[in-house]
HTML snippet that shows the backbone in 3Dmol.js (N, CA, C, O; Angstrom):
<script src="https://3Dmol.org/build/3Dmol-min.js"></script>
<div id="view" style="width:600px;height:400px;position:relative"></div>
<script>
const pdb = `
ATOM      1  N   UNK A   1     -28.566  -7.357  15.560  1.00  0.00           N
ATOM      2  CA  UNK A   1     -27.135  -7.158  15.441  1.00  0.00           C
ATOM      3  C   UNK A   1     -26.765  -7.077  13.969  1.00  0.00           C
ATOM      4  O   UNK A   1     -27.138  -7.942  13.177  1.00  0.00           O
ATOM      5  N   UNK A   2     -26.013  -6.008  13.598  1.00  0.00           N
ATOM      6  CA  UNK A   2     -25.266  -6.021  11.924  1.00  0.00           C
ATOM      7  C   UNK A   2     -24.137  -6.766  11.850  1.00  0.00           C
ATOM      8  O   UNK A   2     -23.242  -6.937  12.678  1.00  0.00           O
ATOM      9  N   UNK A   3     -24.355  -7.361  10.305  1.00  0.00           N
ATOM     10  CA  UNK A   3     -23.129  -8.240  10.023  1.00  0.00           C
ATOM     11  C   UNK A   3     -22.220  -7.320   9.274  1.00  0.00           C
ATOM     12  O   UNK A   3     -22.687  -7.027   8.174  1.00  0.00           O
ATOM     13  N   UNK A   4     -21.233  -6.856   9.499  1.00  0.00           N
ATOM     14  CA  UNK A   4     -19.972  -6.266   8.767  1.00  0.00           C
ATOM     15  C   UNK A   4     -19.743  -7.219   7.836  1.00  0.00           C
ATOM     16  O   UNK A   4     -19.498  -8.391   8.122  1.00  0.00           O
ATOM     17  N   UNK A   5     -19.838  -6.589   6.242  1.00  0.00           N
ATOM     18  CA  UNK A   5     -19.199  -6.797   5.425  1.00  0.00           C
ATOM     19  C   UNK A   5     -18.216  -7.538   5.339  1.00  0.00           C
ATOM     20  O   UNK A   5     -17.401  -7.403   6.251  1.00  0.00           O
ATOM     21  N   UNK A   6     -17.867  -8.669   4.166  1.00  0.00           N
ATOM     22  CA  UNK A   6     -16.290  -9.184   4.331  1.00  0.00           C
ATOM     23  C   UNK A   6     -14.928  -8.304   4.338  1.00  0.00           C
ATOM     24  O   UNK A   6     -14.954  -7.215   3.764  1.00  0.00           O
ATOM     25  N   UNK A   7     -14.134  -8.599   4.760  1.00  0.00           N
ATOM     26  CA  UNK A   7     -12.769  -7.658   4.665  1.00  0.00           C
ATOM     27  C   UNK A   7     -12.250  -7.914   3.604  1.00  0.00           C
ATOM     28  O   UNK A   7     -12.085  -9.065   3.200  1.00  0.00           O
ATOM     29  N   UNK A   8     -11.834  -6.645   2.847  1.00  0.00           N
ATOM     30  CA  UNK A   8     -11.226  -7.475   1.528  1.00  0.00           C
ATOM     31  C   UNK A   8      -9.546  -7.407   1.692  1.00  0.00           C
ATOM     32  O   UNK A   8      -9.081  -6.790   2.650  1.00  0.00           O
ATOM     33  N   UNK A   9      -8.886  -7.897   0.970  1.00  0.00           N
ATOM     34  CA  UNK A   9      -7.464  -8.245   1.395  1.00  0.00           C
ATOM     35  C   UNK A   9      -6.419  -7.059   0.336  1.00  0.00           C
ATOM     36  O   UNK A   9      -6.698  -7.117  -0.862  1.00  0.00           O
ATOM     37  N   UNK A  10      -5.779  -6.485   0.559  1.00  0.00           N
ATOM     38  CA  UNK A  10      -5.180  -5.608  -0.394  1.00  0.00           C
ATOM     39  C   UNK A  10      -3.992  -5.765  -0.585  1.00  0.00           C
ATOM     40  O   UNK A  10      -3.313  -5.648   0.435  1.00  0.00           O
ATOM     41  N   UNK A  11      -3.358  -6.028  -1.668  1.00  0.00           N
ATOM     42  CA  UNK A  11      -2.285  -6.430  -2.186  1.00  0.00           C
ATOM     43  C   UNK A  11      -1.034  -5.693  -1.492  1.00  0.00           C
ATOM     44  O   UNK A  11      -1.631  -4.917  -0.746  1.00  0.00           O
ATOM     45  N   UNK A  12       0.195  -5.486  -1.302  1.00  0.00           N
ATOM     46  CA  UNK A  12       1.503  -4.468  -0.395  1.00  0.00           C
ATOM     47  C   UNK A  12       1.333  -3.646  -2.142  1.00  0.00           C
ATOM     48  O   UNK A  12       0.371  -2.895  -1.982  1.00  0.00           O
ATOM     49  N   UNK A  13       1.593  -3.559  -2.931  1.00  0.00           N
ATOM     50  CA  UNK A  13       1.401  -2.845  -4.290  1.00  0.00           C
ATOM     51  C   UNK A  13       0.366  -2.289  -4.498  1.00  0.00           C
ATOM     52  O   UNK A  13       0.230  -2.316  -5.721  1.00  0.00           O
ATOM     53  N   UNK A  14      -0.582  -1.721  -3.993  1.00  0.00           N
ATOM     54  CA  UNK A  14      -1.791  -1.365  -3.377  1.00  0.00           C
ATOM     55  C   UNK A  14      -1.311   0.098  -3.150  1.00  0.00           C
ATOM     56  O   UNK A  14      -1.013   1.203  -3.604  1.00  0.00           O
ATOM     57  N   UNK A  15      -1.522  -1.063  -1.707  1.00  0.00           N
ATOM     58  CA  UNK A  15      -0.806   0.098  -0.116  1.00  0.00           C
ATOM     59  C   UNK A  15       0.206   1.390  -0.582  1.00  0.00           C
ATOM     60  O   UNK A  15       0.046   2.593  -0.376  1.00  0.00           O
ATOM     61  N   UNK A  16       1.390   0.626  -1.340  1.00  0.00           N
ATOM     62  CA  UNK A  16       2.504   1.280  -1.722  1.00  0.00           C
ATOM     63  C   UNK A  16       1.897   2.439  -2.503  1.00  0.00           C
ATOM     64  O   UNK A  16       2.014   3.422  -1.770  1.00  0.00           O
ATOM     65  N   UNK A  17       1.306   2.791  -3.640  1.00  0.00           N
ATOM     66  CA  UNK A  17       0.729   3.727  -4.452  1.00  0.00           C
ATOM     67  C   UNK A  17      -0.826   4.512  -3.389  1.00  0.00           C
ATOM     68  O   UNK A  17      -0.990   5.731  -3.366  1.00  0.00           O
ATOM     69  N   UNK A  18      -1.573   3.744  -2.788  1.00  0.00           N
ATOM     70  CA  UNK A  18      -2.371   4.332  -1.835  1.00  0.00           C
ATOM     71  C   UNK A  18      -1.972   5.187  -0.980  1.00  0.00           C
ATOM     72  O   UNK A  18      -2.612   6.222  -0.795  1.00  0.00           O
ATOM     73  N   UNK A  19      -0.483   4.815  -0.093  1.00  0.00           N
ATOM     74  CA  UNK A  19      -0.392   5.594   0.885  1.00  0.00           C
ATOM     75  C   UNK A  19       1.028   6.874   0.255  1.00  0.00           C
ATOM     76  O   UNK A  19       1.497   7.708   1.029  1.00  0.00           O
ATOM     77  N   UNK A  20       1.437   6.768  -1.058  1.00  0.00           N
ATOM     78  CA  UNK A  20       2.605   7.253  -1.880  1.00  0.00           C
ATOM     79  C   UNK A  20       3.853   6.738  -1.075  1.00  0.00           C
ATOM     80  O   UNK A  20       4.816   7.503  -1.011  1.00  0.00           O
ATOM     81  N   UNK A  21       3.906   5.889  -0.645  1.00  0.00           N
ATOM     82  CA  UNK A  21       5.521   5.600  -0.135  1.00  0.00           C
ATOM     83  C   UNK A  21       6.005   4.263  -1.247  1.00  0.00           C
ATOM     84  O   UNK A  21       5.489   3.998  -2.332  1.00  0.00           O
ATOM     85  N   UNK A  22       6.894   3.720  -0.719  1.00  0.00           N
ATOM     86  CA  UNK A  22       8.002   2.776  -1.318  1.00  0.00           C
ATOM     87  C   UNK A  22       7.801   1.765  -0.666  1.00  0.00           C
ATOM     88  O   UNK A  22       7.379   1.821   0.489  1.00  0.00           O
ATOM     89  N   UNK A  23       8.054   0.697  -1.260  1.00  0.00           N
ATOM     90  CA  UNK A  23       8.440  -0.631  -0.900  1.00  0.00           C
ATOM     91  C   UNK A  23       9.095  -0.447   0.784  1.00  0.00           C
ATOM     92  O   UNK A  23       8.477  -0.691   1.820  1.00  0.00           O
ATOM     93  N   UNK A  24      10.206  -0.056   0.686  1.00  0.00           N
ATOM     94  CA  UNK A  24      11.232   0.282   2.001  1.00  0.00           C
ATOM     95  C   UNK A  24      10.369   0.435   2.837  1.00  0.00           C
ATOM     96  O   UNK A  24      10.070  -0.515   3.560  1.00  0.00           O
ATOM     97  N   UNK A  25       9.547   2.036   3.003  1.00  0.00           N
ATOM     98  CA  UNK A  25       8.435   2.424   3.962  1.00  0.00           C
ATOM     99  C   UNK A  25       7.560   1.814   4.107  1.00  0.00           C
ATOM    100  O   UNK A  25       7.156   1.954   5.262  1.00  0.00           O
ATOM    101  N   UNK A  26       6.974   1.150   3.548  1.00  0.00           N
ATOM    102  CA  UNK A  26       6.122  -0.067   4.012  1.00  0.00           C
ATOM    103  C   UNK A  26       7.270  -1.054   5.253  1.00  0.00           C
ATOM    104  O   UNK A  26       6.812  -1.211   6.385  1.00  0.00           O
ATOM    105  N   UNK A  27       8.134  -1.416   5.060  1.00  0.00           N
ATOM    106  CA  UNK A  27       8.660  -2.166   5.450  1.00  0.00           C
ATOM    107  C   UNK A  27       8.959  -1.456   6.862  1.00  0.00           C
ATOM    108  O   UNK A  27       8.724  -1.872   7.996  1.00  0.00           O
ATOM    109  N   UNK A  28       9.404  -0.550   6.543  1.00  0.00           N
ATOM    110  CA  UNK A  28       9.748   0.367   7.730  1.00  0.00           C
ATOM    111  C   UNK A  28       8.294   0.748   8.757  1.00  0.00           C
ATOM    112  O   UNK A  28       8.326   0.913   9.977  1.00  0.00           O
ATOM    113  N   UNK A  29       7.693   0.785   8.323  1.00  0.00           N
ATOM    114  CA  UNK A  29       6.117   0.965   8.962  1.00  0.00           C
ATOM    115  C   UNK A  29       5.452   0.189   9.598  1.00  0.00           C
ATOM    116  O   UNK A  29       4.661   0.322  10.531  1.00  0.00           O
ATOM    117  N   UNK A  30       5.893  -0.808   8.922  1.00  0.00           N
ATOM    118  CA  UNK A  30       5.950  -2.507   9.368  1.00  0.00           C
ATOM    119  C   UNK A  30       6.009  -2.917  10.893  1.00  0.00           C
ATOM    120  O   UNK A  30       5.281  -3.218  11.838  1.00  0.00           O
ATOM    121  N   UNK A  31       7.816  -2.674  10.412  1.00  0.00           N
ATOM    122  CA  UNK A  31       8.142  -3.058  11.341  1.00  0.00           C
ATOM    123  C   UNK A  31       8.515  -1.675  12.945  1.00  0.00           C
ATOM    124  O   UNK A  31       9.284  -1.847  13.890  1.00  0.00           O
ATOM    125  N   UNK A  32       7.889  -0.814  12.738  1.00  0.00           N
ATOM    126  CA  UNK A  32       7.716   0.357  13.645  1.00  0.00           C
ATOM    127  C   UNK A  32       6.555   0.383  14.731  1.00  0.00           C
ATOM    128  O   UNK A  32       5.453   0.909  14.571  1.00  0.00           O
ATOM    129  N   UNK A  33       6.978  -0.244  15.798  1.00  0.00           N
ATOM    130  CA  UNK A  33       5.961  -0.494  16.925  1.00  0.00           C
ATOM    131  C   UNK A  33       5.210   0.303  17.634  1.00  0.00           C
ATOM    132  O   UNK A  33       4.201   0.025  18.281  1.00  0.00           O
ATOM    133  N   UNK A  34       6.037   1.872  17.407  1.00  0.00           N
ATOM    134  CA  UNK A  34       4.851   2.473  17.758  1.00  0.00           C
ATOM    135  C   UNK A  34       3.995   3.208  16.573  1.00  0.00           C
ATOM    136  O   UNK A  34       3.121   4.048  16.787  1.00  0.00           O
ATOM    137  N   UNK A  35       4.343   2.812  15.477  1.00  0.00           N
ATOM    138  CA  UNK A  35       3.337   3.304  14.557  1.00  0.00           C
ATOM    139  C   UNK A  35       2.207   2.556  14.386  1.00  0.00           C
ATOM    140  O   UNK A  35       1.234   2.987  13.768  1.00  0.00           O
ATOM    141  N   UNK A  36       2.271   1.078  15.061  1.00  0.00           N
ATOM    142  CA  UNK A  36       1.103   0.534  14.738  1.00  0.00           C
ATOM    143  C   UNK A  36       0.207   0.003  13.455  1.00  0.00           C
ATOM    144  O   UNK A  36      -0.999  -0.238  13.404  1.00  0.00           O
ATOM    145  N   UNK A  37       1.260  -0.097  12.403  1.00  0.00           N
ATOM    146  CA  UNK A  37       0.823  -0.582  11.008  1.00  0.00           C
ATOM    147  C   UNK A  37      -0.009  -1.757  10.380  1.00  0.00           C
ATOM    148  O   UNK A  37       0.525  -2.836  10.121  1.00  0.00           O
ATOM    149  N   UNK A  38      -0.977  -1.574  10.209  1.00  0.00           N
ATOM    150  CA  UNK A  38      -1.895  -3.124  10.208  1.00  0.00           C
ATOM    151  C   UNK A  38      -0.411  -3.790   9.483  1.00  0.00           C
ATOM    152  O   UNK A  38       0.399  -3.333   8.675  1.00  0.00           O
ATOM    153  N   UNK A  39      -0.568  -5.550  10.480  1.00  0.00           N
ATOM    154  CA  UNK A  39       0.454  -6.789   9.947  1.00  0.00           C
ATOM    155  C   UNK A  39      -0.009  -7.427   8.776  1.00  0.00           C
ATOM    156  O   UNK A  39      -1.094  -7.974   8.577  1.00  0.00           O
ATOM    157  N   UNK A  40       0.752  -7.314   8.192  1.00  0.00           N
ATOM    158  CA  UNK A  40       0.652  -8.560   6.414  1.00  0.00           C
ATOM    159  C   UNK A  40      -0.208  -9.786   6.466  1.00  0.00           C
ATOM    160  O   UNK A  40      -0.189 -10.396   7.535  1.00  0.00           O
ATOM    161  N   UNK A  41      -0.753 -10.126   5.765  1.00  0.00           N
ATOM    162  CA  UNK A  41      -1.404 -11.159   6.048  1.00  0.00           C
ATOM    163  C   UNK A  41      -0.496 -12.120   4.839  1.00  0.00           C
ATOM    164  O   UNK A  41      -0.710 -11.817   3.665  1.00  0.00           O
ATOM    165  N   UNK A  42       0.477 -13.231   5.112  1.00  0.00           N
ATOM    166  CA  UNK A  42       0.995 -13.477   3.802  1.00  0.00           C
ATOM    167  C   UNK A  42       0.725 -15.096   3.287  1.00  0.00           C
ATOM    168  O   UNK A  42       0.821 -16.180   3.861  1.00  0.00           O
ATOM    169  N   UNK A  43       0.394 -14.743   2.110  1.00  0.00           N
ATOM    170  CA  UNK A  43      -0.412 -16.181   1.075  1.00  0.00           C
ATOM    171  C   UNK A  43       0.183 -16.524   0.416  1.00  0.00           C
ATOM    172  O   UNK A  43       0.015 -15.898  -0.631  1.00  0.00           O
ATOM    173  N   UNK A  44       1.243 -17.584   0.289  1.00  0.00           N
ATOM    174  CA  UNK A  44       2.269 -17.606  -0.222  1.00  0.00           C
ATOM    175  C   UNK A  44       3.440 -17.288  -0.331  1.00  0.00           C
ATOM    176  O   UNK A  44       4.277 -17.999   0.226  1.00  0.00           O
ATOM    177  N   UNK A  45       3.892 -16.030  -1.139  1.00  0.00           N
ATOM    178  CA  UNK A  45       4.891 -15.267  -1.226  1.00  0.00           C
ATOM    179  C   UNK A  45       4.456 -13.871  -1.198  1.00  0.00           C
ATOM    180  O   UNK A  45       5.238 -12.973  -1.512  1.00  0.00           O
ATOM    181  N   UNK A  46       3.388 -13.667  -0.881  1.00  0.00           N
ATOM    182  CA  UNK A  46       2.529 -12.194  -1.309  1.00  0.00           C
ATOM    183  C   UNK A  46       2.168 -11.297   0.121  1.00  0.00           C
ATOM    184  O   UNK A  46       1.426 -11.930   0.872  1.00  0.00           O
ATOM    185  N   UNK A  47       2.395 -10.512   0.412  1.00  0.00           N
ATOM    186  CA  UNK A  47       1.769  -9.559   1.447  1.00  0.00           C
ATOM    187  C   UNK A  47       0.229  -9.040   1.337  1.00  0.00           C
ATOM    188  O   UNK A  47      -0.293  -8.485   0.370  1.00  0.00           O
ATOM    189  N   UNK A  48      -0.113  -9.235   2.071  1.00  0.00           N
ATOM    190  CA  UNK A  48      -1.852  -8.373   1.716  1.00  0.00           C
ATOM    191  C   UNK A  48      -2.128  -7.964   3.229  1.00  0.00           C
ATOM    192  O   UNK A  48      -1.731  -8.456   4.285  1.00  0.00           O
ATOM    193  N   UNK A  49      -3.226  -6.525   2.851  1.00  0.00           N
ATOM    194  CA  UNK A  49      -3.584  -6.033   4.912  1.00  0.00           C
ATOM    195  C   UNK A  49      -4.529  -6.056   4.387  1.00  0.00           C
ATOM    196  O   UNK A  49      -4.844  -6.005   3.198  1.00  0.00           O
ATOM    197  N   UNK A  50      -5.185  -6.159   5.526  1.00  0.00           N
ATOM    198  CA  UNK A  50      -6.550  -5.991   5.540  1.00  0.00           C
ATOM    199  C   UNK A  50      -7.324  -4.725   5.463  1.00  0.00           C
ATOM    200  O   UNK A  50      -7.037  -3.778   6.195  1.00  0.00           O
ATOM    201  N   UNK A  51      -8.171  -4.679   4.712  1.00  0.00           N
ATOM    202  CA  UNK A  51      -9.082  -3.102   4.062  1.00  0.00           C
ATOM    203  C   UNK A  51      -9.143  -2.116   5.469  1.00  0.00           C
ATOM    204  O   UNK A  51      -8.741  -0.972   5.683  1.00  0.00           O
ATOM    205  N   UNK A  52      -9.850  -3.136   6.320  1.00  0.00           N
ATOM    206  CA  UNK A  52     -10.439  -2.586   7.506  1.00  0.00           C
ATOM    207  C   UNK A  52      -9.517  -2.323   8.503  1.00  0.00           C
ATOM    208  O   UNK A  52      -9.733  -1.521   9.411  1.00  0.00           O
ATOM    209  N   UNK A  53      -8.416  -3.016   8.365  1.00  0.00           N
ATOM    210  CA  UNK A  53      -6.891  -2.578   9.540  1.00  0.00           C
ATOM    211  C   UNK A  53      -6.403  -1.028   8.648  1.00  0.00           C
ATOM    212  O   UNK A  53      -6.076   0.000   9.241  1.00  0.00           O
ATOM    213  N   UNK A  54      -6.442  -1.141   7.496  1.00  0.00           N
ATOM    214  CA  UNK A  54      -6.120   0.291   6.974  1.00  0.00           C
ATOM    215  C   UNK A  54      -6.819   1.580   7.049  1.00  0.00           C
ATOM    216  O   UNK A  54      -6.227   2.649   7.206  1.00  0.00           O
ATOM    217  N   UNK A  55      -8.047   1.460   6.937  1.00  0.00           N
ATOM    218  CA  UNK A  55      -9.271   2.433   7.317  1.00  0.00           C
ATOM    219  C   UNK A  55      -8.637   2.881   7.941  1.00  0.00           C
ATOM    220  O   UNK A  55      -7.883   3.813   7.663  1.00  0.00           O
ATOM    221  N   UNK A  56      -8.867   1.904   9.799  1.00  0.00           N
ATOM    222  CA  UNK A  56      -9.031   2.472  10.634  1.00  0.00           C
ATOM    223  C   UNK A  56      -7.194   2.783  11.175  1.00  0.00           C
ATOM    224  O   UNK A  56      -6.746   3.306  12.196  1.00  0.00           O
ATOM    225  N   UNK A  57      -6.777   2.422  10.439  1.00  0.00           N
ATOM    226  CA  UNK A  57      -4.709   3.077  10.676  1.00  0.00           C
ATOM    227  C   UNK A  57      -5.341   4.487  10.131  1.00  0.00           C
ATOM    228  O   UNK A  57      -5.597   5.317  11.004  1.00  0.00           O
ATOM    229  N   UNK A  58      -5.589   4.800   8.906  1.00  0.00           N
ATOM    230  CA  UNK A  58      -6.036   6.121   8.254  1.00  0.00           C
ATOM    231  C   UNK A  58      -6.470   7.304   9.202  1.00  0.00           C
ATOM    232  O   UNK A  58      -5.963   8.426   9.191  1.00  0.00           O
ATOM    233  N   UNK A  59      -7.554   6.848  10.077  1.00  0.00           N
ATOM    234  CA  UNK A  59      -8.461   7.257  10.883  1.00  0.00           C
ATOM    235  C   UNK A  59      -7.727   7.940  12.128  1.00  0.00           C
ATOM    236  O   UNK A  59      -7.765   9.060  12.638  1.00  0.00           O
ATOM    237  N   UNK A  60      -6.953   6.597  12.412  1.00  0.00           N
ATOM    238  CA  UNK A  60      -6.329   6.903  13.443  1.00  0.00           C
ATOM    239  C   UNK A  60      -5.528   8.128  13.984  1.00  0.00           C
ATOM    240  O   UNK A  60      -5.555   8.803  15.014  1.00  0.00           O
ATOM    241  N   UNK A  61      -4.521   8.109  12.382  1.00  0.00           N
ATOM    242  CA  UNK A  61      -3.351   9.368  12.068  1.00  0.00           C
ATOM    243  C   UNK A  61      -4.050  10.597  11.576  1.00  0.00           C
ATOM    244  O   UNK A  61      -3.552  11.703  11.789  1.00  0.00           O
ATOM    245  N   UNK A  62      -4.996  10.483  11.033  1.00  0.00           N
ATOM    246  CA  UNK A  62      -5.787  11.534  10.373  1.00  0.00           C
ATOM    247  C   UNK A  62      -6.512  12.323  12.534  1.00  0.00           C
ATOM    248  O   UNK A  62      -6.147  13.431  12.929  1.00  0.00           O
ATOM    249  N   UNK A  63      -6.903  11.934  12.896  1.00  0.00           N
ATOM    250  CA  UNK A  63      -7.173  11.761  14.205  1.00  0.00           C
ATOM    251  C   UNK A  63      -5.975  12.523  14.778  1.00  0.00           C
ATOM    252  O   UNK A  63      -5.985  13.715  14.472  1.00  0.00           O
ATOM    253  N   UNK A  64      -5.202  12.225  15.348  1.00  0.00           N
ATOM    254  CA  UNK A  64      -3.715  12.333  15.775  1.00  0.00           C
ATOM    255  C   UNK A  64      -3.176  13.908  15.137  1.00  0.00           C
ATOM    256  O   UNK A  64      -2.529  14.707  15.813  1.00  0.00           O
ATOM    257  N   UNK A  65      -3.616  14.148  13.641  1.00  0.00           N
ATOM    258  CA  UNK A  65      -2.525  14.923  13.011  1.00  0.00           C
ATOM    259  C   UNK A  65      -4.008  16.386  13.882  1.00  0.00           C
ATOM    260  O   UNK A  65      -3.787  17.331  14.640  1.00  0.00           O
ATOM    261  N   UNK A  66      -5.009  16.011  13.431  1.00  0.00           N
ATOM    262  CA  UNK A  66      -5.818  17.112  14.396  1.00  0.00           C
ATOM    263  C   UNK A  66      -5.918  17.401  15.486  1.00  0.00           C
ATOM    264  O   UNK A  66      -6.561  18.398  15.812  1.00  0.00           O
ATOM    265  N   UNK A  67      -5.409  16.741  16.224  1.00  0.00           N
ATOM    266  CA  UNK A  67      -5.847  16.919  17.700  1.00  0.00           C
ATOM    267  C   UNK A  67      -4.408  17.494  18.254  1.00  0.00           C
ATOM    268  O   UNK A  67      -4.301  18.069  19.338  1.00  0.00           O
ATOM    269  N   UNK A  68      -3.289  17.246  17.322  1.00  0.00           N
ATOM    270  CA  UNK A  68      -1.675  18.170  17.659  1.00  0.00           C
ATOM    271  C   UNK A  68      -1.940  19.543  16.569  1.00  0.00           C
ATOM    272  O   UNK A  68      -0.887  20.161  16.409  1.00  0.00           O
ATOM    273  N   UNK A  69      -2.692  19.920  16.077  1.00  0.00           N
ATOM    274  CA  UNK A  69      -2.484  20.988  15.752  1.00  0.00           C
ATOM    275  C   UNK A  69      -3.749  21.956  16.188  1.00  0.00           C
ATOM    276  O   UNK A  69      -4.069  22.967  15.562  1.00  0.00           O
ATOM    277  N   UNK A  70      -4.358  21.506  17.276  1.00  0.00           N
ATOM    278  CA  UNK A  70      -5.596  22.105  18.211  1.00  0.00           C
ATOM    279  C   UNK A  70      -4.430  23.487  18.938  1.00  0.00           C
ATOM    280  O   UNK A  70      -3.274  23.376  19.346  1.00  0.00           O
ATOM    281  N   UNK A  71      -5.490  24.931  18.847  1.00  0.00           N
ATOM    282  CA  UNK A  71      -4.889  25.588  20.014  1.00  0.00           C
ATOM    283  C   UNK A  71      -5.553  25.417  21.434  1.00  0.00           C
ATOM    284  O   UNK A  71      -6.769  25.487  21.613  1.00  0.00           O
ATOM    285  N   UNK A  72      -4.813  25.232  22.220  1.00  0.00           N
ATOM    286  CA  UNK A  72      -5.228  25.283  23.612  1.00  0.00           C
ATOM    287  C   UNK A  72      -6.130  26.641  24.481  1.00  0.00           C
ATOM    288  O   UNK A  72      -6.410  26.530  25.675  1.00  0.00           O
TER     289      UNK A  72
END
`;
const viewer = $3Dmol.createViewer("view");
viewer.addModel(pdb, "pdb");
viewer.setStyle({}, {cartoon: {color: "spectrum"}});
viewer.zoomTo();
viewer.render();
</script>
């Protein structure tokens, strides 16, 4: 059996410049249930997601945006 790597934790100031949105859209993404946004993990006063909840959010939409622009 393989051991997966640790997850590393990524700062919301990260995310924000990674994915090009704003503070707001994060928030908004957040809290959007059917978007499904990996949840904050928060340490203190700080937001952080997890590496591997983002991947596979990435994956997901990247996924999604191909399979709606398939011709039938």
């Amino acid at each position: 059996m393989q051991k997966q790597p640790p997850d590393e934790l990524v700062p919301d100031p990260v995310v924000w410049k990674e994915f090009g949105i704003t503070s707001m859209t994060l928030y908004r993404w957040t809290n959007d249930a059917n978007l499904k946004f990996p949840r904050p993990i928060k340490i203190r006063t700080k937001n952080f997601r997890s590496r591997r909840a983002l991947e596979e959010f990435k994956s997901r939409m990247l996924r999604s945006a191909i399979s709606s622009c398939e011709v039938a």
